[in-house]
C-alpha positions as CSV (number, residue, x, y, z in Angstrom):
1,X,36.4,17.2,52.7
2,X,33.0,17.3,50.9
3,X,33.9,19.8,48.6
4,X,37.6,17.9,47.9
5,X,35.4,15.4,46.5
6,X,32.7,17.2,44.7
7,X,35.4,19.1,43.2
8,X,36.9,15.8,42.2
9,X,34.0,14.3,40.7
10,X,33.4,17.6,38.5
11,X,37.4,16.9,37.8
12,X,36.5,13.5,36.3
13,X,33.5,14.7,34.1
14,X,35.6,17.1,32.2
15,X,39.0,15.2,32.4
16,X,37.0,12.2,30.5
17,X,34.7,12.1,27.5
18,X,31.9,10.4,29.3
19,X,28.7,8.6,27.8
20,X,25.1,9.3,28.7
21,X,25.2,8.2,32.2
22,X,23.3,5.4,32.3
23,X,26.0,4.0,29.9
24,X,28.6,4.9,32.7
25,X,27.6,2.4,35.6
26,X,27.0,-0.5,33.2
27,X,27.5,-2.9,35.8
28,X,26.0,-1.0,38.6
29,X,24.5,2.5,39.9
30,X,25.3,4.2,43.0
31,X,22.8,3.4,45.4
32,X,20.9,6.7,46.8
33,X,19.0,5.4,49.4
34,X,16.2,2.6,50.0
35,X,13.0,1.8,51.7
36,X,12.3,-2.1,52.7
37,X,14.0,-4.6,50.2
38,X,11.5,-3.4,47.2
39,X,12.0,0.3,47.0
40,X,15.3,2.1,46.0
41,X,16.9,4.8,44.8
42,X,19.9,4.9,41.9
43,X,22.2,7.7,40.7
44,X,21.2,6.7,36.9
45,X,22.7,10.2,35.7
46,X,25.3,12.9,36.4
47,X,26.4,16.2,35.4
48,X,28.4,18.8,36.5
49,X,26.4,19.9,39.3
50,X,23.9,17.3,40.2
51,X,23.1,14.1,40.1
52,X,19.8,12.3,38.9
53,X,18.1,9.7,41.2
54,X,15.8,6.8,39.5
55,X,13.8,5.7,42.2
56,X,12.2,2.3,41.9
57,X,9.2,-0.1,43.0
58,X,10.9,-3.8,42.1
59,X,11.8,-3.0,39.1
60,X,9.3,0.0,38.0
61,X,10.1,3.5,38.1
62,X,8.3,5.2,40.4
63,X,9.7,8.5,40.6
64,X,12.5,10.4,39.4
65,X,14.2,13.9,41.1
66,X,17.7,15.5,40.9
67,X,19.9,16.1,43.7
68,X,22.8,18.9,44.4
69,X,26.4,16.8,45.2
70,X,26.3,19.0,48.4
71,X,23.1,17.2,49.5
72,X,24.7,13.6,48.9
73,X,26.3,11.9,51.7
74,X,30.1,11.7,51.8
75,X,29.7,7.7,51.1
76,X,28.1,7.8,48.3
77,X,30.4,10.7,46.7
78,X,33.3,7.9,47.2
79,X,31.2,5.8,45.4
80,X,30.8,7.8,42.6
81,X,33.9,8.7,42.5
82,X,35.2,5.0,42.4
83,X,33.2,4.3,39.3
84,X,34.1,7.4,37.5
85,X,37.6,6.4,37.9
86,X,36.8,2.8,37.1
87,X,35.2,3.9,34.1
88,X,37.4,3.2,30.5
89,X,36.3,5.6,27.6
């Protein structure tokens, strides 16, 4: 099932002439993970074979690391999935 959707999110980056990323998920980013109420963690940029996670203190960025689809939970690969298809370009 994982790879059904990795395959699909791949599917969607070549089907579409995507913007930079961060101009993708205008209103919002997938949400990575998060620590506590002040420290999270955003998909702010995709590719083809990963993903790049934005990690921030409030409203600083605090660190920054890119991460294979295969190590991203099933959830959030919906997610993405649901604003790539959302997406009008």
């Amino acid at each position: 099932m994982k790879t059904k959707k990795i395959q699909r999110i791949k599917s969607l980056l070549l089907e579409k002439d995507f913007p930079p990323a961060g101009e993708i998920f205008t209103e919002r980013s997938p949400i990575y993970g998060s620590i506590g109420e002040r420290v999270f963690a955003l998909i702010e940029d995709i590719s083809l074979d990963r993903a790049g996670v934005i990690v921030y203190l409030n409203d600083q960025i605090i660190d920054q690391f890119n991460v294979a689809y295969e190590e991203i939970d099933e959830d959030i690969l919906d997610d993405i999935i649901y604003l790539l298809e959302k997406v009008e370009v």
